[in-house]
Kinemage of the C-alpha trace (Angstrom):
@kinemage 1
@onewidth
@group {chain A} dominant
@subgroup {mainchain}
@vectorlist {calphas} color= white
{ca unk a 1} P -63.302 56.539 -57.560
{ca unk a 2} L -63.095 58.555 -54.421
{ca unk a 3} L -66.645 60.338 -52.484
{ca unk a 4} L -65.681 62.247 -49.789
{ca unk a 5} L -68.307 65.727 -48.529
{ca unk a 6} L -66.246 67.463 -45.893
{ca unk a 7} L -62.901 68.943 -44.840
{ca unk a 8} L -61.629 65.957 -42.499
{ca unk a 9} L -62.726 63.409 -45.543
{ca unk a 10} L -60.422 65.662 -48.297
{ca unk a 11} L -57.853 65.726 -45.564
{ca unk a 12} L -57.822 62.175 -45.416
{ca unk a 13} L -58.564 61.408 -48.952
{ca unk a 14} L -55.373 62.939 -49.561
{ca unk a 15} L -53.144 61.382 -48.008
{ca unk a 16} L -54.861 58.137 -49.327
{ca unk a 17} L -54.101 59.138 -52.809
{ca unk a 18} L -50.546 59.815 -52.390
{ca unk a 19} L -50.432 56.314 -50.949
{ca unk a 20} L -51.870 54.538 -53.747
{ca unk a 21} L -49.972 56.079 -56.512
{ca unk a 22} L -46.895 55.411 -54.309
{ca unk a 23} L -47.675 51.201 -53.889
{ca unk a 24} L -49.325 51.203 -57.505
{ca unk a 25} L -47.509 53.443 -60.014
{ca unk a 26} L -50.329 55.288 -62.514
{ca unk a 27} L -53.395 54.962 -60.473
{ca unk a 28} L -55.697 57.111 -61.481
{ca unk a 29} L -58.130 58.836 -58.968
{ca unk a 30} L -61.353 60.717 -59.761
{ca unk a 31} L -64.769 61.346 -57.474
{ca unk a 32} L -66.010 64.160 -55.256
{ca unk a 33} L -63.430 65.623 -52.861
{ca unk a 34} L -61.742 69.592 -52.663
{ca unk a 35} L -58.326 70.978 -52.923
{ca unk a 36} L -56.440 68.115 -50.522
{ca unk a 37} L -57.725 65.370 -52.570
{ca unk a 38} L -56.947 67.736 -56.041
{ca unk a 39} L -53.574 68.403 -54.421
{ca unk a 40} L -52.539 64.597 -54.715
{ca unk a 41} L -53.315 64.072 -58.166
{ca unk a 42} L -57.371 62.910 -57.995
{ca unk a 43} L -59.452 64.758 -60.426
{ca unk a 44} L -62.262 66.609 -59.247
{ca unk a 45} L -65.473 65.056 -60.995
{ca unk a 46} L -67.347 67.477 -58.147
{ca unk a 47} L -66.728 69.387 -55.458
{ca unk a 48} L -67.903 69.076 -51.657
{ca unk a 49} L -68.111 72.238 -50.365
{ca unk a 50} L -71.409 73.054 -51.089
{ca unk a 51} L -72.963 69.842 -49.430
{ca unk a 52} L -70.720 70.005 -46.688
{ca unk a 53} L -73.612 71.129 -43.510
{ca unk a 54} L -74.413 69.282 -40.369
{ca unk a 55} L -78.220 68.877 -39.504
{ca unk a 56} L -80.954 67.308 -40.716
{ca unk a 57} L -82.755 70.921 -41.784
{ca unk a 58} L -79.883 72.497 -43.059
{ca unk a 59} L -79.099 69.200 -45.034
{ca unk a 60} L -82.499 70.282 -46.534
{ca unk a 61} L -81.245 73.238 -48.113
{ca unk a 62} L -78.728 71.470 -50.054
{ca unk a 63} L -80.591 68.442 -51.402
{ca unk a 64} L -80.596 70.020 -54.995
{ca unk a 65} L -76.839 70.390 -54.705
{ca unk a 66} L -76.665 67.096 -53.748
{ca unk a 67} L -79.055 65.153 -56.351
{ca unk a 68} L -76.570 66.801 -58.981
{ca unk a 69} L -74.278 66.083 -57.940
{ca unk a 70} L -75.235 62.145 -57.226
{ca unk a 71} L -76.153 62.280 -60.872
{ca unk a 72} L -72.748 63.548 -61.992
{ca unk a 73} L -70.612 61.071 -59.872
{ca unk a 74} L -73.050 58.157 -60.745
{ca unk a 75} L -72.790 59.515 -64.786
{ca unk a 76} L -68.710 59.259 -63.928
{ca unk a 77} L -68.839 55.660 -62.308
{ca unk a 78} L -71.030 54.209 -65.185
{ca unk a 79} L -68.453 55.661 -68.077
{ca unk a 80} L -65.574 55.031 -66.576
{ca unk a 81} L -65.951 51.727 -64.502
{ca unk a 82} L -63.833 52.522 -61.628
{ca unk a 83} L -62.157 49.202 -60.090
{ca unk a 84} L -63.636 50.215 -56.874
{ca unk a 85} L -65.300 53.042 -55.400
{ca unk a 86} L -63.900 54.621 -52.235
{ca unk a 87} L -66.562 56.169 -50.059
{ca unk a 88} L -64.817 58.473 -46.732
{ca unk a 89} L -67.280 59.107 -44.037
{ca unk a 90} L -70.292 61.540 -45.282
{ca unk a 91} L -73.154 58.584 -44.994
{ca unk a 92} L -76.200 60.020 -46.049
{ca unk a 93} L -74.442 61.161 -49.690
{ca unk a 94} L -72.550 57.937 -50.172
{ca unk a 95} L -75.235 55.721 -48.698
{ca unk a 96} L -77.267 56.551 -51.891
{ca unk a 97} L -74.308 56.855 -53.977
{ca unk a 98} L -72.432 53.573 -53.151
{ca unk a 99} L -76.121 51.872 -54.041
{ca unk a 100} L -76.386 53.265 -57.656
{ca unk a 101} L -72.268 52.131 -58.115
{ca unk a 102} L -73.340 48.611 -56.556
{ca unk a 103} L -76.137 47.994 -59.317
{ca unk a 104} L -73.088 48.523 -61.950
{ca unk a 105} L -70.827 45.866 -60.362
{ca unk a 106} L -68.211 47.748 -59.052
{ca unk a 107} L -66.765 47.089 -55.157
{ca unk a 108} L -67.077 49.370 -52.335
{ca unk a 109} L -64.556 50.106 -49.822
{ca unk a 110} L -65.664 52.008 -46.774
{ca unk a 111} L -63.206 54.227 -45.406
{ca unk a 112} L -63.862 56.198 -42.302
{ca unk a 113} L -66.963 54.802 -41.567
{ca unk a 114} L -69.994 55.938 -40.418
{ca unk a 115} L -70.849 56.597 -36.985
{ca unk a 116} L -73.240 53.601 -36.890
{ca unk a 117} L -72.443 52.545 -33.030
{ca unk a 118} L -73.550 56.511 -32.299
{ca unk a 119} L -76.476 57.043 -34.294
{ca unk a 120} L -79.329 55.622 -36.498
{ca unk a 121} L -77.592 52.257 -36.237
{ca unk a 122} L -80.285 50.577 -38.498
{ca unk a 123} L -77.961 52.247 -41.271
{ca unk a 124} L -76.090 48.679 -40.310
{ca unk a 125} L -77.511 46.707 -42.642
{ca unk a 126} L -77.655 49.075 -45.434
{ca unk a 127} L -73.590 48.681 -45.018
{ca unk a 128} L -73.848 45.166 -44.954
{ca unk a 129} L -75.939 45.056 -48.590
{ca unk a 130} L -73.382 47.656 -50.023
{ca unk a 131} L -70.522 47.552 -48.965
{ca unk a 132} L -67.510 44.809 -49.761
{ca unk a 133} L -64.770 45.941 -47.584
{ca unk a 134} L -65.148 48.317 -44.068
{ca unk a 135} L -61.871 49.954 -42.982
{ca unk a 136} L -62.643 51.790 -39.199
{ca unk a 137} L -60.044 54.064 -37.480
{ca unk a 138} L -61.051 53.297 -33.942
{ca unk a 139} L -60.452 50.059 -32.415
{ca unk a 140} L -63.802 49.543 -30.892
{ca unk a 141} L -65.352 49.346 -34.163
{ca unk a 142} L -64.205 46.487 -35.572
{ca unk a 143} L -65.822 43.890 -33.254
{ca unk a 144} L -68.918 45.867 -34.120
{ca unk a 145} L -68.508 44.932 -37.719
{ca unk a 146} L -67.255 42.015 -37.750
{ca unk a 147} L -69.983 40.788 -35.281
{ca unk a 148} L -72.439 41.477 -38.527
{ca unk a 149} L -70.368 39.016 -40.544
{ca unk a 150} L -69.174 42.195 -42.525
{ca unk a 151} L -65.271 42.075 -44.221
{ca unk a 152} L -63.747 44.934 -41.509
{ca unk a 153} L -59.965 45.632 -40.535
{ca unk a 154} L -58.649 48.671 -38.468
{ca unk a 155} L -55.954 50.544 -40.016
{ca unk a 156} L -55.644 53.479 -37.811
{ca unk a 157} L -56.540 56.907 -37.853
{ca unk a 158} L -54.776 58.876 -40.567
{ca unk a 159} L -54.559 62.034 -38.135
{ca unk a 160} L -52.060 60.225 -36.042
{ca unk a 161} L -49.405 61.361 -39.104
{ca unk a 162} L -50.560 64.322 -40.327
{ca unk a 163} L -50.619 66.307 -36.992
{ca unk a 164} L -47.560 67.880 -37.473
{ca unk a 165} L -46.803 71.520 -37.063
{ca unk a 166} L -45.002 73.717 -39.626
{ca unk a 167} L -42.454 75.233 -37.110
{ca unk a 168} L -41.352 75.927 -33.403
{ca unk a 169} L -43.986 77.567 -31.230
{ca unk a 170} L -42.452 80.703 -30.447
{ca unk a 171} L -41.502 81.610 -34.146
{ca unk a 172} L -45.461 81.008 -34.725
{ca unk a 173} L -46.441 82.506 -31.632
{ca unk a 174} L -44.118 86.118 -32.518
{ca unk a 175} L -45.414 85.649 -36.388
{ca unk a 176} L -48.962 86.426 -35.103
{ca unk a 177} L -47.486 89.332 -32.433
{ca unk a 178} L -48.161 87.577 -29.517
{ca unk a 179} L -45.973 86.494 -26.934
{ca unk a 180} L -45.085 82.860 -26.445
{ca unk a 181} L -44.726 83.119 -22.984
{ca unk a 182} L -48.657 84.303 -21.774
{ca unk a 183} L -51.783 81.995 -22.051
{ca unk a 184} L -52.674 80.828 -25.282
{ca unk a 185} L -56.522 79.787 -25.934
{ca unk a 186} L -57.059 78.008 -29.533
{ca unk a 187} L -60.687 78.836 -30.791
{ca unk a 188} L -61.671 76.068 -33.210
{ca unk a 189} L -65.601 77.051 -34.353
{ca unk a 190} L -65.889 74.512 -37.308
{ca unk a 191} L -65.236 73.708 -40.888
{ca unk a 192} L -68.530 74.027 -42.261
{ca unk a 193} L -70.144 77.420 -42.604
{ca unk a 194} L -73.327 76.636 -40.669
{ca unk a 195} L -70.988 75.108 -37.818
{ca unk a 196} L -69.608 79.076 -37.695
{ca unk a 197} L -72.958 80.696 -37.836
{ca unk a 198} L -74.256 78.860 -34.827
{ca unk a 199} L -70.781 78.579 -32.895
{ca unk a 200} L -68.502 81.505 -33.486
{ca unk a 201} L -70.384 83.705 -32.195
{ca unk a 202} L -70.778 82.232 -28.882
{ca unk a 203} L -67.283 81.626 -28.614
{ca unk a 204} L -66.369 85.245 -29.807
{ca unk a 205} L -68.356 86.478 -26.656
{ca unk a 206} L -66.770 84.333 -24.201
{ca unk a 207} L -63.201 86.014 -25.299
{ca unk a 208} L -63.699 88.910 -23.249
{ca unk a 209} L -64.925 86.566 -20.387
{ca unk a 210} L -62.087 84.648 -20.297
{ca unk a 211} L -59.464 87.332 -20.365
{ca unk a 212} L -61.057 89.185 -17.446
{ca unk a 213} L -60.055 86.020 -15.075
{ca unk a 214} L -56.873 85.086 -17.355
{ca unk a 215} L -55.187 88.231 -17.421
{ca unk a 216} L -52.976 88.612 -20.687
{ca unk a 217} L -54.505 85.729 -22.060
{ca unk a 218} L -54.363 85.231 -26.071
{ca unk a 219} L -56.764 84.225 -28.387
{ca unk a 220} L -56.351 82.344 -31.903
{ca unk a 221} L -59.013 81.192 -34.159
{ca unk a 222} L -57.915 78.414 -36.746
{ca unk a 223} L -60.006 79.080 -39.463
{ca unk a 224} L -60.722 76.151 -42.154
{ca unk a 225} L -59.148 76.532 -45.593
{ca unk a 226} L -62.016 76.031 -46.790
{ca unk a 227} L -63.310 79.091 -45.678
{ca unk a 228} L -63.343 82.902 -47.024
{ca unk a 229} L -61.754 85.211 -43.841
{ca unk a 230} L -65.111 87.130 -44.387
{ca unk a 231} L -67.218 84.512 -42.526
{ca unk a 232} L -65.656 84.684 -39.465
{ca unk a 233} L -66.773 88.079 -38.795
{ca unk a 234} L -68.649 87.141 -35.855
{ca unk a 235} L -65.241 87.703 -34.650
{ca unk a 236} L -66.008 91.287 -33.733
{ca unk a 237} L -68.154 90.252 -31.061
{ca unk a 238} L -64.728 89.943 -28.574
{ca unk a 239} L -63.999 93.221 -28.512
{ca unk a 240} L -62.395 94.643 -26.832
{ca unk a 241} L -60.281 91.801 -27.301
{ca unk a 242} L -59.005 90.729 -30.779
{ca unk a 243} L -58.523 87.658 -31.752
{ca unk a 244} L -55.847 86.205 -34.226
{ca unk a 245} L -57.261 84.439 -36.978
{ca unk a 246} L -54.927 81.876 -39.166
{ca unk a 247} L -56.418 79.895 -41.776
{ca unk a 248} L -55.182 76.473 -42.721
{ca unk a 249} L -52.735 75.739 -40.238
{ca unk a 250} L -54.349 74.407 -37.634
{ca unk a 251} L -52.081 72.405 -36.031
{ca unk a 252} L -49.824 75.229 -36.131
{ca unk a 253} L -53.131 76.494 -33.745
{ca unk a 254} L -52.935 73.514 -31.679
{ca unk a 255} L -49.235 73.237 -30.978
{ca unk a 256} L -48.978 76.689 -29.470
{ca unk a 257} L -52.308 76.337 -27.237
{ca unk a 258} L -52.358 75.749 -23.901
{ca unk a 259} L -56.283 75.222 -23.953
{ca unk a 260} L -58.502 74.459 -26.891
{ca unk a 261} L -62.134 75.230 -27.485
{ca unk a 262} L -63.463 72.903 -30.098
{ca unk a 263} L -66.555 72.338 -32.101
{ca unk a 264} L -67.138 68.548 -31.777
{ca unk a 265} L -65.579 66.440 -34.396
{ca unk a 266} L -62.370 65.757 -36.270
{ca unk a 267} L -60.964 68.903 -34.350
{ca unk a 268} L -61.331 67.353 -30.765
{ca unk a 269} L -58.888 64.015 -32.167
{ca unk a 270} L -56.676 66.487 -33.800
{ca unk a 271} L -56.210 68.342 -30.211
{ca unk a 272} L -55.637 65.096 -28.341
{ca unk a 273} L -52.931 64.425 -30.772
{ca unk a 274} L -51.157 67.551 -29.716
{ca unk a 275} L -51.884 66.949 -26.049
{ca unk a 276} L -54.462 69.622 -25.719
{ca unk a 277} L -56.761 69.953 -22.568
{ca unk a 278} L -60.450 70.907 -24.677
{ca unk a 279} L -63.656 72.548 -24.267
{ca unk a 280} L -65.994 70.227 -26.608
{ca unk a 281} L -68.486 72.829 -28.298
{ca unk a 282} L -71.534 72.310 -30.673
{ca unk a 283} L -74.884 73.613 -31.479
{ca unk a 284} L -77.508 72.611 -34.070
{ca unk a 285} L -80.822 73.854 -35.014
{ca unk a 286} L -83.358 73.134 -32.478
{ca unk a 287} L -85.693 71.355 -34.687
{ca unk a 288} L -82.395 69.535 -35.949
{ca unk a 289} L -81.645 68.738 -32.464
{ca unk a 290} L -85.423 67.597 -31.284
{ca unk a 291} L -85.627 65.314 -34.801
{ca unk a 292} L -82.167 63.474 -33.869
{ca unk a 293} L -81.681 63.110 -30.173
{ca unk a 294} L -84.022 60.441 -30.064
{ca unk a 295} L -81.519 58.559 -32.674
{ca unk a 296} L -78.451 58.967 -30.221
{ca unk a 297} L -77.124 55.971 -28.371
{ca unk a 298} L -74.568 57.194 -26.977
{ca unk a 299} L -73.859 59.620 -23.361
{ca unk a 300} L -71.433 61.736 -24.839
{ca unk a 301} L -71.335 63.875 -28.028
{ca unk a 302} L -66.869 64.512 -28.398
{ca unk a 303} L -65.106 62.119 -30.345
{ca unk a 304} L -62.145 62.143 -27.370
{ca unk a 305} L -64.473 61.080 -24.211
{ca unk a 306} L -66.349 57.728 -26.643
{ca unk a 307} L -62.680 56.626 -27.473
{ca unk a 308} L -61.738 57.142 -23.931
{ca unk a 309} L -65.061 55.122 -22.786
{ca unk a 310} L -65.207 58.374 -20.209
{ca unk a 311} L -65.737 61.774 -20.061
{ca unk a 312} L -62.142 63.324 -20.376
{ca unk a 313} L -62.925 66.816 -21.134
{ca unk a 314} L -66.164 69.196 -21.157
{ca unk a 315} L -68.725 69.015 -23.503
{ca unk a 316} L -71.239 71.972 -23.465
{ca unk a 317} L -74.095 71.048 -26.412
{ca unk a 318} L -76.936 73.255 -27.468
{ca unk a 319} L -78.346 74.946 -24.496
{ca unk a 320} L -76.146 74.179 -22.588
{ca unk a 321} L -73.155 76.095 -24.556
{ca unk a 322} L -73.447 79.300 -23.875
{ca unk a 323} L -70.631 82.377 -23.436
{ca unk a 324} L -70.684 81.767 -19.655
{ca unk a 325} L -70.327 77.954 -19.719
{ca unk a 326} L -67.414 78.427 -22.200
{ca unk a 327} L -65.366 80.873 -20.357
{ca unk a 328} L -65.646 78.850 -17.072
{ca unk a 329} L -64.547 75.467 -18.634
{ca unk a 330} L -61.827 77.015 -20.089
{ca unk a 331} L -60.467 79.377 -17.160
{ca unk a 332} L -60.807 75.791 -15.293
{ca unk a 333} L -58.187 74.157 -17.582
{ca unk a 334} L -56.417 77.509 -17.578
{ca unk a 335} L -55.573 78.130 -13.910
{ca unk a 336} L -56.433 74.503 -12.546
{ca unk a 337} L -52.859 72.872 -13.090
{ca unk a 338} L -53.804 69.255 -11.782
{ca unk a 339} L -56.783 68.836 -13.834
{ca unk a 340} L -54.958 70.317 -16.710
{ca unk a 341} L -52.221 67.884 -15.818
{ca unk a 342} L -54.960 65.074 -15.829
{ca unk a 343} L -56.132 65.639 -19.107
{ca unk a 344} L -53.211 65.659 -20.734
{ca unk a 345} L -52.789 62.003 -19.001
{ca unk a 346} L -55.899 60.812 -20.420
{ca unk a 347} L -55.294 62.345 -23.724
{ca unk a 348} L -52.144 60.189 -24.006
{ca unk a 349} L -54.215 57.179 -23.589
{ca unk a 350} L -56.774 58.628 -26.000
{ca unk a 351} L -53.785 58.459 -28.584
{ca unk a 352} L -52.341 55.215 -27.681
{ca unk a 353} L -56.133 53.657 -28.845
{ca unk a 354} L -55.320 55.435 -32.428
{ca unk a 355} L -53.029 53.130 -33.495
{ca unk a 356} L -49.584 53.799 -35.061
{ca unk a 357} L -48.061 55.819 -38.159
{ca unk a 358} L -49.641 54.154 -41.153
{ca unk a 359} L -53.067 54.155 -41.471
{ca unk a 360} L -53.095 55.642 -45.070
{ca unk a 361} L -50.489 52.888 -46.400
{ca unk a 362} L -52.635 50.167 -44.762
{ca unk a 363} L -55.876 51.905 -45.684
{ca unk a 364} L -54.372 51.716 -49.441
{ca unk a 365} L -53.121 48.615 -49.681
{ca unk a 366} L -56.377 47.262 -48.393
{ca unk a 367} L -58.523 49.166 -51.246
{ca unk a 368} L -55.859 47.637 -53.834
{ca unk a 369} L -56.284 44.569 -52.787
{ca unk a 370} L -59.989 44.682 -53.002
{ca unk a 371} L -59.842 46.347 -56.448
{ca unk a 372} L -57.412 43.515 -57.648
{ca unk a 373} L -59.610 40.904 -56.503
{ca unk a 374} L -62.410 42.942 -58.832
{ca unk a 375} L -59.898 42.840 -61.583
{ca unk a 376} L -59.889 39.292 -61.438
{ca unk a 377} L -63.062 37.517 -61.152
């Protein structure tokens, strides 16, 4: 049984399916996940996209979504006795969830665990009680476990395989009508569709800024598959400028870009993958953002600078990401060639700390050794 609530977690869940039916022939896969984990052969018991917000008010406006759909999966888990439930990232849903699966004797794997170094850390010994088996994509993390006494091993971050662009840059590049050889600026507002409502529009009206002090610069929004093309028009606000948008190829997005302005999350490893110098993005609700910066424990909000242990690249959060702040960052990157240059140095490193080609094989062997070890005691 598989519980994954957003984009990145189907993305990865996956991949992880694929692996397991490869090292153990007729596994079957159910659980909450989208079209990526559908795509490898799970079955879709629910589906995440309507839980899948960030903030602590907006997660209030999908709590009867989400009781149902607890009910469902823990309905699921008690008739079908899964050898071991699979929870991806997405704490607050599979917090409460891997609880209810505990009380019927079935083991927990987490995979892609929660950010408990970042935030809320007391969540640490909620993991502890529940969980049987942690399995952390960063390296830092596992002394963090294992210094609670929990069962923890690093397998990698799945990304590090599944970057890979469909074709040659200029083929993309004259697909869309734009010319290879003129600035490219990737636009990445989110996967969610609160993420766009607070961030497109921001970085829609820095578009025109930018191109005024980049002359011929391009623009290309990587909208989420996830996604109808109707919500992303906040896109209107860069006129006169227009623009591409090009839904679910991201790193398509990312491979032709020679900057990249990124909500904060999965997006920001995915661009260090590919090398990208980034503009770190993100905005919440205010009262979202007074009730949980108190909870924060760490300097930095982007995903690149904590593995880095330094800030790398920009981040401009709530108030301080504005249209103005955007467009400077970026023209920075643009016309600055050393500390473009720079950042793509660090960014190497940034990739180095990901670990090799393999993290889904490891991550599956790992479940299927913990579901064996169910199977027999």
């Amino acid at each position: 049984m598989i519980s994954c609530g957003e984009p990145s977690g189907d993305l990865y869940a996956g991949a992880l399916v694929r692996e397991l039916r490869q090292q153990a022939p007729g596994t079957r896969v159910f659980g909450l996940g989208g079209a990526r984990l559908r795509e490898a052969g799970g079955e879709l018991v629910g589906d995440f996209r309507p839980l899948s917000v960030t903030g602590l008010t907006e997660a209030l406006k999908v709590l009867p979504h989400s009781y149902a759909m607890y009910r469902r999966l823990v309905t699921a888990a008690r008739e079908r006795r899964p050898d071991v439930l699979v929870a991806i990232d997405f704490p607050d849903f599979n917090f409460r969830l891997a609880a209810a699966v505990r009380r019927l004797g079935i083991p927990i794997v987490y995979y892609i665990s929660p950010q408990l170094w970042a935030w809320r850390s007391g969540r640490m010994k909620t993991m502890k009680r529940l969980v049987d088996r942690v399995l952390v994509i960063f390296p830092f993390e596992e002394e963090l476990y294992r210094r609670e006494g929990m069962d923890v091993q690093f397998v990698g971050h799945p990304l590090v395989e599944l970057v890979v662009p469909t074709g040659p840059r200029d083929v993309f590049l004259r697909g869309l009508g734009l010319d290879p050889s003129a600035p490219i600026v990737a636009l990445l507002p989110g996967s969610r569709a609160n993420e766009l409502h607070r961030i497109l529009p921001t970085l829609a009206q820095a578009v025109p800024l930018i191109a005024a002090r980049v002359p011929g610069a391009q623009f290309v929004v990587a909208g989420a598959p996830n996604l109808a093309p109707r919500q992303y028009s906040a896109l209107a606000l860069a006129a006169p400028i227009a623009p591409v948008l090009v839904h679910a190829r991201t790193d398509d997005v990312l491979d032709a870009a020679d900057v990249v302005v990124t909500a904060s999350g999965t997006a920001t490893v995915q661009a260090a993958l590919h090398g990208k110098p980034m503009v770190i993005v993100y905005r919440v609700s205010p009262l979202s953002y007074r009730l949980g910066k108190p909870f924060v424990r760490v300097s930095t909000y982007g995903m690149v600078n904590l593995i880095a242990g330094r800030r790398i690249v920009p981040e401009l959060i709530q108030d301080d990401f504005t249209p103005t702040s955007v467009a400077q960052e970026a023209v920075r990157l643009l016309t600055d060639r050393r500390l473009a240059e720079e950042t793509r140095v660090a960014l190497v490193e940034v990739k180095s700390r990901l670990g090799g080609p393999g993290a889904s094989a490891r991550a599956a062997a790992a479940i299927l050794d913990v579901a064996g070890r169910a199977q027999v005691t």
